[in-house]
Steps between C-alpha positions, in 0.01 A plus 500: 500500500645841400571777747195669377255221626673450768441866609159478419445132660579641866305824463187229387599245759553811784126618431408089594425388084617235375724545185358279268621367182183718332569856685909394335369485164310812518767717711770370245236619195480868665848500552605436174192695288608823324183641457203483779296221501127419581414201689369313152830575336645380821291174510564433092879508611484279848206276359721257325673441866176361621380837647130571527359875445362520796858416706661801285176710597575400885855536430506821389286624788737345729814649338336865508389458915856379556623807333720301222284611187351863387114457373429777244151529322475638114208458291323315767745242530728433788902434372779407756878582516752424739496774841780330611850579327335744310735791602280786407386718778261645277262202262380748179295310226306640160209271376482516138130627388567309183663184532486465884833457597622613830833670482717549808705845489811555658675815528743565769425896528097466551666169798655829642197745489294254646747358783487902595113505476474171722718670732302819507136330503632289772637796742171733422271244548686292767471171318691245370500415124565111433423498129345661215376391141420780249299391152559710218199455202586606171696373156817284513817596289360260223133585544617859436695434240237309270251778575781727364520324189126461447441890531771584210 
């Protein structure tokens, strides 16, 4: 078992779950996707590992309580990325009008502005900010692009 598991095997195990040969297969598909998944697309990948839907549905809602897993809704649909390792103190996204996709954006000045904001929110408002998850709606790069074409 890599490192990886391993990590995520005593966080599971800590919370008293078992880590089952099912919540591997899915925790090694969310690891390793590039673009967010749905639990569907997650179940068409884990399926042929003897995984039912409904253990990726319980999976997933495990993985989010336990804090390993984001949940972010587009287009009334719930996708998941990893929370864990992520590395991002701030989670933007854009959800394509046109062809759906949800794109993350990362920019290391607007990581800045908003580590000062969080800091500023916090001290005004004596709280304590854990997370955040901003959607964007609009056009993708490619979207954009095609709609460029089609109006010349």
């Amino acid at each position: 078992m890599d490192k990886n598991l391993m990590y995520f095997k005593k966080i599971i195990e800590n919370s008293g779950y078992k880590f089952t040969r099912q919540k591997q297969y899915v925790l090694k598909t969310l690891i390793n996707a590039d673009i967010h998944l749905n639990a569907k697309e997650i179940y068409e990948i884990v399926k042929e590992d003897s995984v039912s839907l409904t253990t990726v549905y319980r999976t997933l809602k495990n993985f989010k309580e336990l804090g390993i897993i984001k949940e972010i809704n587009a287009n009334d649909t719930n996708y998941y990325e990893m929370k864990i390792f992520s590395g991002k103190p701030l989670n933007l996204h854009l959800t394509c009008n046109q062809c759906n996709s949800i794109i993350d954006i990362d920019s290391r000045s607007l990581n800045l502005e908003y580590l000062l904001l969080n800091n500023k929110l916090e001290k005004e408002n004596n709280l304590q900010i854990y997370d955040s998850n901003i959607m964007f709606i609009g056009l993708c790069s490619e979207c954009l692009e095609k709609l460029k074409w089609q109006e010349q």
